[in-house]
Structures are given as C-alpha cells and as structure tokens.
C-alpha positions as CSV (number, residue, x, y, z in Angstrom):
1,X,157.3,110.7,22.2
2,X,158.2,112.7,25.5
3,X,160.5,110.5,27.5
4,X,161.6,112.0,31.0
5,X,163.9,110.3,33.3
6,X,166.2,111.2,36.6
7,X,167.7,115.2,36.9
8,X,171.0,115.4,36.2
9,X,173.2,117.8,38.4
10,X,173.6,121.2,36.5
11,X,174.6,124.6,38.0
12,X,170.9,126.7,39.3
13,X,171.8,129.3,35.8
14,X,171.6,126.3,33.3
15,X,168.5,124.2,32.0
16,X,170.4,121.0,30.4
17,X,167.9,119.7,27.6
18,X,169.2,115.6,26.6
19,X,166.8,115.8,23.2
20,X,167.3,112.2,23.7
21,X,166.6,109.4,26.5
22,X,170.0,109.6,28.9
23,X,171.2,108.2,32.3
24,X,172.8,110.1,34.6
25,X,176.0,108.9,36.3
26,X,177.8,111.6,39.1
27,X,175.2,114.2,37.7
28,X,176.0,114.3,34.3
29,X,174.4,112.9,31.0
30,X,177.0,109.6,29.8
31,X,174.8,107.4,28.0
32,X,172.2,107.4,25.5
33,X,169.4,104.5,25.6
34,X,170.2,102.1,22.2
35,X,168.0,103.6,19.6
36,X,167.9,107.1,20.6
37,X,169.6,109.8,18.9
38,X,172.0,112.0,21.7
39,X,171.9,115.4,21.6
40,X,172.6,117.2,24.4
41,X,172.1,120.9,24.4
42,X,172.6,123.1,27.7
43,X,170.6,126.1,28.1
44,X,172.3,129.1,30.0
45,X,169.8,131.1,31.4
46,X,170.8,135.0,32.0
47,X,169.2,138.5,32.4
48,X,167.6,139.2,29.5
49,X,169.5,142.8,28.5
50,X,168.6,146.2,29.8
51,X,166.2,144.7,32.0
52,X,166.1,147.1,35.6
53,X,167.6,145.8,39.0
54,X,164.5,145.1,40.4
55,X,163.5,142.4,37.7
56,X,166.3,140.7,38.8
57,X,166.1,140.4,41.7
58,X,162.9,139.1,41.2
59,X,163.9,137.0,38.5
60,X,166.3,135.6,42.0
61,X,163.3,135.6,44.0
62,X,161.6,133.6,41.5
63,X,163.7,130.4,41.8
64,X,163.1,130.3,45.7
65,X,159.4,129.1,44.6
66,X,160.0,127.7,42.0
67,X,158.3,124.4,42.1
68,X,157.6,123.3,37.6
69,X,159.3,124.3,34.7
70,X,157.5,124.2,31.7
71,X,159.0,123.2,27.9
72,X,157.3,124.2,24.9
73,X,159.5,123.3,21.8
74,X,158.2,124.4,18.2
75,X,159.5,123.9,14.7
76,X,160.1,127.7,13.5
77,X,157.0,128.9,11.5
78,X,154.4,126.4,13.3
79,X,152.5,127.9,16.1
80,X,151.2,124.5,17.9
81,X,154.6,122.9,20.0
82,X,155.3,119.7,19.3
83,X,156.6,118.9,23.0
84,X,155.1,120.9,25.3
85,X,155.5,119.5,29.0
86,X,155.6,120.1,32.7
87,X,158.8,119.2,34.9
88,X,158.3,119.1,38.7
89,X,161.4,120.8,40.8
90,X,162.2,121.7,44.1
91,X,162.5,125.2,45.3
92,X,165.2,126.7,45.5
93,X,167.5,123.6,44.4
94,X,170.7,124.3,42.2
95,X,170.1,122.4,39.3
96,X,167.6,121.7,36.5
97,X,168.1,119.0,33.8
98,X,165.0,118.0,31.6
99,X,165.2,115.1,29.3
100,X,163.2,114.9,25.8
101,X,163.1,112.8,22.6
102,X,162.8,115.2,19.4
103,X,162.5,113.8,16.0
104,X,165.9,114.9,13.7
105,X,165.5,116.6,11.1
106,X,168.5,115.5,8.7
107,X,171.6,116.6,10.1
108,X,169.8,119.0,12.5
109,X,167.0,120.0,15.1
110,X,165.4,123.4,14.3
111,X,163.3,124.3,17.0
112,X,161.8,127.0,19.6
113,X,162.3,126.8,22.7
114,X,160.2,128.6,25.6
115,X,161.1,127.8,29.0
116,X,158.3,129.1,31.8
117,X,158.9,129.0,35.8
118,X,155.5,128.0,37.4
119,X,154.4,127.6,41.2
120,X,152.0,125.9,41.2
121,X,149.8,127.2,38.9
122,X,151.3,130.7,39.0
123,X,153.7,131.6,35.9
124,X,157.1,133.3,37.3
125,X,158.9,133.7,34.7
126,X,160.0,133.5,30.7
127,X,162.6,132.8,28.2
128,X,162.6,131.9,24.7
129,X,165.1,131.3,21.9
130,X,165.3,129.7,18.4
131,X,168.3,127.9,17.6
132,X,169.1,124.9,15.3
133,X,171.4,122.1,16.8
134,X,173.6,120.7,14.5
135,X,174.1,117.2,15.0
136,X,177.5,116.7,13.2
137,X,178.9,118.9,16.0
138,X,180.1,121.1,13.5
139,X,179.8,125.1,14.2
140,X,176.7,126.1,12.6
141,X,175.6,129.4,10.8
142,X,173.3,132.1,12.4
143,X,171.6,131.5,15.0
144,X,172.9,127.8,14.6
145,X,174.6,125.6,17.6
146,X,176.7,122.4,17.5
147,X,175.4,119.9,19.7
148,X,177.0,119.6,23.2
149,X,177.6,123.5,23.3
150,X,175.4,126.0,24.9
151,X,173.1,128.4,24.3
152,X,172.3,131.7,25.9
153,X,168.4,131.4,26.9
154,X,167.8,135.6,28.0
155,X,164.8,135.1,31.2
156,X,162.1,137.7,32.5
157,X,160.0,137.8,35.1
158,X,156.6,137.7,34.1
159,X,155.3,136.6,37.7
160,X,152.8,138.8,40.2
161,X,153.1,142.3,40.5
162,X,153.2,145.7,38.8
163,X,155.3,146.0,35.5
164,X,155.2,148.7,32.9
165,X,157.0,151.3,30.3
166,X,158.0,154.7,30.8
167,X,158.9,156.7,27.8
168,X,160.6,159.7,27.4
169,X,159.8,162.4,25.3
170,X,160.8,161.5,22.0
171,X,159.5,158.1,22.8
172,X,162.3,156.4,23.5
173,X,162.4,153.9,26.5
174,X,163.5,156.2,30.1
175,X,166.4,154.4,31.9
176,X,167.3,155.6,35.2
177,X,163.1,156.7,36.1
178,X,162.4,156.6,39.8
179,X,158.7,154.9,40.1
180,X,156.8,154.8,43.4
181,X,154.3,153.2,44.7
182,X,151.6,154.4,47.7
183,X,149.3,153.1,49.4
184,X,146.8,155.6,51.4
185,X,149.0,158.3,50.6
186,X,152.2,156.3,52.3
187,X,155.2,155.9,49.9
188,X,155.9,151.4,50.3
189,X,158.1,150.8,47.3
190,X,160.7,153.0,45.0
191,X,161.5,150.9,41.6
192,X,164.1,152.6,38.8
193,X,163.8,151.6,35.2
194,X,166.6,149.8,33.3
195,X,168.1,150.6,30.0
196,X,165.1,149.2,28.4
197,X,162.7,151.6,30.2
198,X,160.8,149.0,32.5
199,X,160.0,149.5,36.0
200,X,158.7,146.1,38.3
201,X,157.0,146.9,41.9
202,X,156.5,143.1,43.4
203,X,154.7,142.1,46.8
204,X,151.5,143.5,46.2
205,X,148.6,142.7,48.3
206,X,144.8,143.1,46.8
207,X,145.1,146.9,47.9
208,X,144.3,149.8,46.3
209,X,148.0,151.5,44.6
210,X,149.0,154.6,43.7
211,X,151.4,155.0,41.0
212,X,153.6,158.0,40.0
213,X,156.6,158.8,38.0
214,X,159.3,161.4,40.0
215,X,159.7,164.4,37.1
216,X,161.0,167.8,37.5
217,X,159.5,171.0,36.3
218,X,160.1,171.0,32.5
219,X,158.7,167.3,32.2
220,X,155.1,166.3,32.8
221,X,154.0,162.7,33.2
222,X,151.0,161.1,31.2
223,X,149.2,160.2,33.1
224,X,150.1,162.1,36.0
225,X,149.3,158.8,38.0
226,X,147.6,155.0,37.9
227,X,145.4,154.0,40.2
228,X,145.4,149.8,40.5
229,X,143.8,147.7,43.1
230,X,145.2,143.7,42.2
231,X,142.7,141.3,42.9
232,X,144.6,138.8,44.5
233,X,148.2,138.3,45.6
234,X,149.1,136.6,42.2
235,X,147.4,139.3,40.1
236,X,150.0,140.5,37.0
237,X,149.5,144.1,36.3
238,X,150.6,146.8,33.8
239,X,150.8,150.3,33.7
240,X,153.0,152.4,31.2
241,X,153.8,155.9,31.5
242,X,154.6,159.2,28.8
243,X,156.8,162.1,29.8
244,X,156.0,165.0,27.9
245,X,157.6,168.5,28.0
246,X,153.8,169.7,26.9
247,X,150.7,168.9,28.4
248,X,150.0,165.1,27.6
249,X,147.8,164.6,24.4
250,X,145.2,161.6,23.6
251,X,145.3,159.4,21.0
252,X,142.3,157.2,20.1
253,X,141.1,154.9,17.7
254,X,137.8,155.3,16.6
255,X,136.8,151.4,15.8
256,X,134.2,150.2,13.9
257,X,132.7,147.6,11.5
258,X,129.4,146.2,9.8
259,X,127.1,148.0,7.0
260,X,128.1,151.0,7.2
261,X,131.1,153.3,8.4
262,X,130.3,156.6,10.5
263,X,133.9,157.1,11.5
264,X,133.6,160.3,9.9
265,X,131.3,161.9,11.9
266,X,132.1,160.1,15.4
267,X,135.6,161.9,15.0
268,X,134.1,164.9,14.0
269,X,132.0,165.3,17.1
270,X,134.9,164.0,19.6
271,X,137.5,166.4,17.9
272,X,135.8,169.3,18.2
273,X,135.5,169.0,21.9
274,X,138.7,167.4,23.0
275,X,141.3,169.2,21.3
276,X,144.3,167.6,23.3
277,X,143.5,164.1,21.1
278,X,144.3,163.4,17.8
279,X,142.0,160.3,16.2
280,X,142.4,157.6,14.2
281,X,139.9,155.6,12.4
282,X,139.5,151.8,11.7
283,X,136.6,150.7,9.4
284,X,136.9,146.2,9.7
285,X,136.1,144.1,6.7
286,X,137.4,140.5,7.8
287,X,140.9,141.3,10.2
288,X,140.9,143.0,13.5
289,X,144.0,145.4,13.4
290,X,147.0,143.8,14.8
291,X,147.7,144.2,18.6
292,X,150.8,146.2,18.4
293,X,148.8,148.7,16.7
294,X,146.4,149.0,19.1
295,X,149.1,149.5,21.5
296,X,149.7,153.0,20.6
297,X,146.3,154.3,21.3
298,X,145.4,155.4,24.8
299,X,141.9,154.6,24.5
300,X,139.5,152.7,21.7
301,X,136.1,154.0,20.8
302,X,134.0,150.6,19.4
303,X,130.8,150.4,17.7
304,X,129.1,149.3,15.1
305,X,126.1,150.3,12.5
306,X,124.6,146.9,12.0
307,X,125.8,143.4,12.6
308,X,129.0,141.7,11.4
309,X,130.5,138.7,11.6
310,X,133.7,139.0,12.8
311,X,132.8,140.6,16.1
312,X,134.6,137.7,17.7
313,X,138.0,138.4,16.3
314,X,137.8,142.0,17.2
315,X,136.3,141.2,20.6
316,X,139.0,139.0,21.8
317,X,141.7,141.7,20.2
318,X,140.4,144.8,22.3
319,X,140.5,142.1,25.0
320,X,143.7,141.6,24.8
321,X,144.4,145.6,24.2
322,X,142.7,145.5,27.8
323,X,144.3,143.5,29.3
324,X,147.9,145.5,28.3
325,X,146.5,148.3,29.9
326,X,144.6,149.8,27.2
327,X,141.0,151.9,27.6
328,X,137.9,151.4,25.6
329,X,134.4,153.3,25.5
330,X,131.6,151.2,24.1
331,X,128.7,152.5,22.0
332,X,125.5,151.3,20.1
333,X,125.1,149.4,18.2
334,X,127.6,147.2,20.2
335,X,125.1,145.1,22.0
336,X,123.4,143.5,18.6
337,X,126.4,141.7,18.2
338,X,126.3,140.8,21.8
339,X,126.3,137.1,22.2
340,X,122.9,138.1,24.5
341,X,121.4,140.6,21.7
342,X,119.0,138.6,20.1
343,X,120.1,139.0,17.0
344,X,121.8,135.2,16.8
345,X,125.2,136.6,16.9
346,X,128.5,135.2,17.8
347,X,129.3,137.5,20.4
348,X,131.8,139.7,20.8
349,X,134.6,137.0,22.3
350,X,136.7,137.9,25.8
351,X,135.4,141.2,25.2
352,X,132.4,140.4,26.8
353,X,133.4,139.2,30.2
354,X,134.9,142.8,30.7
355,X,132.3,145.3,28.5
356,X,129.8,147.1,31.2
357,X,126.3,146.3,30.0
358,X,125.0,142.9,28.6
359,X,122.2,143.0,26.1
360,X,118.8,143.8,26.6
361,X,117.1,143.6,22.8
362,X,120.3,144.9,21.1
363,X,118.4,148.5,20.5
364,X,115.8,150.5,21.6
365,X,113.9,152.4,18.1
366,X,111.7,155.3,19.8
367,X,112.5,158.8,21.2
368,X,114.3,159.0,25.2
369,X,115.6,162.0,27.3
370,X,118.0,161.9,30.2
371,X,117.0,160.5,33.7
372,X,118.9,160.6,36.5
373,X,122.5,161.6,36.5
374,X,125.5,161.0,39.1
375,X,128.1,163.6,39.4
376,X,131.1,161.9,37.9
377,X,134.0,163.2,35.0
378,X,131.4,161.3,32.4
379,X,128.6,163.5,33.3
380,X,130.4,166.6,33.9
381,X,127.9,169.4,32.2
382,X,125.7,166.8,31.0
383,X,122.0,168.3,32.1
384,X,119.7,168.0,28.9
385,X,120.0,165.3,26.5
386,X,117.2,163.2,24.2
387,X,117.3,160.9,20.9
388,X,114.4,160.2,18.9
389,X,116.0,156.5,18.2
390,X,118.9,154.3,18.5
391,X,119.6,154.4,22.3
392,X,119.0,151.7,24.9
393,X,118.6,148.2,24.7
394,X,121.0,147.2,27.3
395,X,121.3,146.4,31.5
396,X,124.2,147.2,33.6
397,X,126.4,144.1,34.6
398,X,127.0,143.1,38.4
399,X,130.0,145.9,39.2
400,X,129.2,148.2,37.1
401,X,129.2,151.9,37.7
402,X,126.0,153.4,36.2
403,X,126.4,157.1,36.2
404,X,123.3,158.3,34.1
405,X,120.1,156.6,32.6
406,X,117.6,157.5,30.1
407,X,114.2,158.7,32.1
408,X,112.6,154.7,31.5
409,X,115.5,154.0,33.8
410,X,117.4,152.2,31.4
411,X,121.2,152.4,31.6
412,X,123.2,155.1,29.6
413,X,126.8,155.8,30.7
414,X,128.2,153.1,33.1
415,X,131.7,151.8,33.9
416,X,134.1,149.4,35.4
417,X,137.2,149.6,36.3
418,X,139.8,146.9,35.6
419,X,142.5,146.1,38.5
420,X,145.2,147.7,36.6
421,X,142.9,151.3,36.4
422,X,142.1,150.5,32.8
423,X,139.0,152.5,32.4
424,X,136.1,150.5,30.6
425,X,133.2,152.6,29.6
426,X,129.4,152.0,28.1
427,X,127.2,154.5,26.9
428,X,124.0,153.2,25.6
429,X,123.3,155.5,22.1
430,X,125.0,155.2,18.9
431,X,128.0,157.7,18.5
432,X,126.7,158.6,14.7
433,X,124.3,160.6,16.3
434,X,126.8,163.2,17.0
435,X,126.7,164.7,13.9
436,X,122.9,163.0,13.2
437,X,119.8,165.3,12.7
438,X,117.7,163.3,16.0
439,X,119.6,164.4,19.3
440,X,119.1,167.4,21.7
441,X,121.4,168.8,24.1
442,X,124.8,167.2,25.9
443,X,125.1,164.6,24.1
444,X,128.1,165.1,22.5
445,X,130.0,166.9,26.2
446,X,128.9,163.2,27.2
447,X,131.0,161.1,24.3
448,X,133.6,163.6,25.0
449,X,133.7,163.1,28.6
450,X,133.3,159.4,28.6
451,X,136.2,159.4,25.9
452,X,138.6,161.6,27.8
453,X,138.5,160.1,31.0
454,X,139.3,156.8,29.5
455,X,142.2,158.2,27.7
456,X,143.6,160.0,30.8
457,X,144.0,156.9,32.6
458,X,147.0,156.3,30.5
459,X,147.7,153.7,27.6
460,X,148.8,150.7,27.5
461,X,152.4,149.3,28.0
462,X,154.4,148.6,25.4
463,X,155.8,145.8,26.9
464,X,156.9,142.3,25.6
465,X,156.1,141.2,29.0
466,X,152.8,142.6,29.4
467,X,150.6,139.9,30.8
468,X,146.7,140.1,32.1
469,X,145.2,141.7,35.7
C-alpha cells in the first residue's frame, strides 16, 4: 500500500523518502503510525558527474517549474515497480519530502529508486540509484545504507531541448567542445561539453536549427552539421557528433530477416559504390539486436525476403534507434510485413508511425521503369532504371517527400525527415536485386545514394539521456 501524508521541511537538494507512514512535527519526520515499520531514508540529489555547465544550470532551471515528482521503486532484477507514484509540489519551493509504505524484506529494503521532475505532463529531469537500507541501522556492505543516513541520488536533465555526444577521435567523450546553435544563419546559443562529452542547447522554439561543432584545421566534424526543426516547445532532441582527423566514414547495418538472407549481395552492391562506409550485416531468427548496438551504426538498411514473425520486435527497436538519432533506409519486401500489407501480419510496431510509405499489396510481381524524378541527393545520376519484378506495392504517407516513381506513378524513393534531422528513407524495390539478374540501369547509384545521405546526417547519440523528438 502507497500511504502519502503532509511534506515535511527538507533543504530544495534533498528528497526525504519515510518508507513508512510518519507525521511531521517543525518539518521533520518524529513519529511513525502504530503498525508501520520506520525507515527514513534521505535522498541527496547532486550533479550527476562530468555532466557540462549548461545541464546544470538547467537542472536549476528545472526546479523553478517544477510542479510533480514522480517515484518509481523496484526490487533489483524486476522490471515492473512495485510503488510507482505522483507527488504534487510547488515550484520553486525549498523542500520535497515523499512518504511511502514498502514491504521489509528481513532485516532490509532492497530497492530501485528513480526519481523524475514533471510539469505537468512534461518530464524535466532524472535520477536513479539502487541501494539496500538496512533496518538494524548498522553500516551495510556495497552499495548498502543504514537507515536514517543518506544517499547520494546523481540527477540529469532530460527536459526540452537539444542534447547530444561529441566524440573525439579515438572515440572518447570531447570535454571542453564549443557547440553552436543558428538560426537563419544567426549564431543564438554557444553550449561547451563537460568531462563526459555532452553538450545541452535549451529554449528552443519549433524553429528550424542549425547545429555545428567549432574544430580547427586538422579535425573534421561528422557530420559537418545537424539540421533540427522541434515540433513544439517541449520537443526533446538529440544530435551526436564524430571528430575525425580524416574525412568522416559510414557505418551501416545492413538488417534483415525472414526466409531467406541476401545480406551478401545488398553489401556487395552498397560497398562497391560508397567506399567511405564499412557494413555490417544482421540476419534475425527470434531477437532484434540489442539497442546499444544499434547505436553505433549511422544508418540501418531494413528489409526482408518474405514474411516473419518477429517484425514487431525489430520494428519497435529501429524505433527506438530513431528516436536516439539514428537513420534508416527501408526496402522491399518491408511492406508485407506491414500491418497494412495484406498478408495478415503483425506489423512492424512504432516503426510504422515514422516509415514513409504504408502498404499498398505488399509487392508488385511484373516488369516497371523509372517515371518521374526530382532533383534531390537520392536521385543524383539516377536517369534509367527498370525491374522485371519485386518493386512497388506501396503509397507515400501524408509528409512524405517522394522524389522518384516508377512510370505507373507508383512511389519509389521518398522520405521524411524527423525533428531531430534523422533521415528516414523508402525506396520501393527489393535491395537483392542489386546483385540480381532482372534490373537495368541506376539502380544501384540509387541504394547508394539513398544510403549515404542517411548516413551523413550523423548517428545517433550515445547518450544515457537520449530521449525521443
């Protein structure tokens, strides 16, 4: 049971958690309500390390609108809290105290504790620690704590704005990286990175950004810059950044899954015409690969030959990849897994409030050649092209850029762009065909093209803080 009763008078840098029902006499916890078991814990919040000055001043910021605090406390190895509950606050007042039952656990309380800053609806910030509270009050071991002492609980902001990584060259985290922001070519904000090589810009408005990182001579930046529109004044973005001392290289996963894998041949085709990127390959039997792997590609090519039935999994993964700041260029025979495809598929999860095209038939089985064509990076060079099967099948989603068809008019190479400049592209034809016997003409410049302009929009952040756009 969650019991909550009057806030008791702590300093603004402390959370006081009474894992037990207490009253509060001059501002401070005294008695425990007969049955309950008193364990008072206080939290000090603090900096998480190496964060940059910016994040804490924002972290500052943060408790000026501060208006609910939210506890989530889980047993260590379960991932479902057993108290998980809002606490309404003032802004800007000096003190927090939050009073909860817990059930003991012999002589101790092992638990989780994440504490998020919300106004309103909009998160601020983040801290979490594990800790077990002895009940004896005798010192524990480890990560241990007597009860009645307290316990460092490290914060971050995780509120509106612009957040990302820059990494030097040897891929360790830049401290000391001047980051500015423009907007139409006008320099607004300056942010530096802290010892653990994050920069924050705050105060955005839904305008389009312009991001760069300051470099000398003898270090390029990858990418060279980020282009981010937020869609509201609450929008969280990120946007990581590489310094090189060479010109910036690609990496991309070639992703795929169902009856059979062409992984081979797809990175055959892209290699031989991008030779700045170096490819990995992914064939899926039953578990998406973990998110922190994903992480370290700049862009994700996904297909499929066939159907399978953990599209969902993968979907809401490369969603997820997305919304770190990752890239991602679609191909056939995505859309018969489509939730839309006709096939009676699951669908492909989150992934398919972001992908470009919805299904139109999942696949179109006859011979097309190229229609019209836009003058974009996707097309560049792409004048002849025609498939004698396995193209089509699809129709371009409201926002979507569609910058070729095939001659029936259907869509082939569209995109959309995400609010953090992640670069989501579609291109209706399966990828295999690169190194197939039954296409004519551009179409492997046009898997090139579609994959490198993804990639140079930059990877994701690494970023424990990364949230969505």
């Amino acid at each position: 049971m969650i019991t909550r009763g009057p806030l008791c008078s702590v300093r603004r840098s402390t959370v006081l958690l009474a894992l037990a029902t207490w009253s509060c006499v001059d501002g401070l916890p005294t008695e425990a309500v007969p049955g309950a078991l008193p364990i008072p814990v206080q939290f000090a919040i603090e900096p998480a390390s190496g964060i940059s000055a910016d994040e804490e001043s924002a972290i500052d910021k943060a408790f000026d609108q501060l208006t609910q605090l939210r506890i989530r406390i889980t047993r260590p190895g379960e991932s479902e809290p057993f108290i998980d509950t809002l606490v309404a606050v003032q802004p800007g007042q000096d003190s927090y105290a939050i009073e909860l039952s817990v059930p003991a656990e012999d002589a101790a309380v092992h638990m989780r504790v994440v504490l998020t800053g919300l106004a309103g609806s909009v998160e601020l910030f983040t801290a979490e620690v594990q800790v077990t509270v002895r009940l004896s009050g005798a010192d524990a071991a480890g990560n241990g704590s007597a009860a009645g002492s307290v316990i460092s609980l490290p914060i971050r902001y995780t509120g509106p704005g612009l957040g990302g990584l820059v990494l030097d060259p040897d891929g360790i985290p830049a401290q000391g990286i001047v980051v500015d922001l423009f907007r139409g070519g006008v320099l607004v904000q300056t942010a530096t990175t802290g010892a653990n090589g994050e920069y924050l810009f705050t105060d955005l408005q839904p305008l389009a950004y312009v991001v760069r990182v300051r470099t000398d001579g003898a270090i390029e930046s990858c990418p060279a810059q980020r282009d981010i529109e937020p869609l509201s004044v609450t929008s969280r973005l990120v946007g990581g950044f590489k310094l090189s001392r060479t010109n910036c290289q690609l990496k991309v996963l070639v992703l795929t899954g169902g009856d059979v894998n062409d992984n081979g041949g797809v990175i055959g085709g892209l290699s031989s015409s991008i030779p700045e990127g170096t490819f990995s390959s992914a064939f899926v039997v039953v578990n998406p690969p973990s998110l922190s792997s994903l992480l370290e590609y700049d862009a994700i090519v996904l297909y499929e030959n066939g159907t399978y039935e953990h599209a969902v999994e993968v979907g809401d993964r490369v969603a997820e990849y997305i919304d770190a700041g990752g890239n991602l260029v679609i191909g056939s025979f995505y859309w018969q897994n489509r939730s839309d495809g006709g096939f009676g598929n699951g669908g492909w999860g989150a992934l398919e409030g972001v992908d470009p095209f919805s299904s139109a038939g999942g696949a179109v089985y006859g011979p097309g050649s190229l229609g019209t064509v836009t003058p974009h990076p996707i097309t560049a060079g792409v004048s002849s092209l025609t498939a004698s099967r396995w193209w089509g099948g699809v129709s371009a989603k409201g926002g979507t850029s569609v910058v070729a068809s095939w001659a029936d008019g259907t869509p082939l190479a569209g995109y959309v762009t995400a609010p953090g400049g992640q670069r989501i592209v579609a291109i209706s034809a399966f990828p295999g065909l690169m190194s197939d016997c039954c296409t004519t003409g551009d179409f492997t410049a046009l898997w090139a093209n579609a994959v490198q302009w993804a990639a140079r929009a930059g990877g994701p952040t690494r970023v424990a803080s990364s949230g969505g756009g």
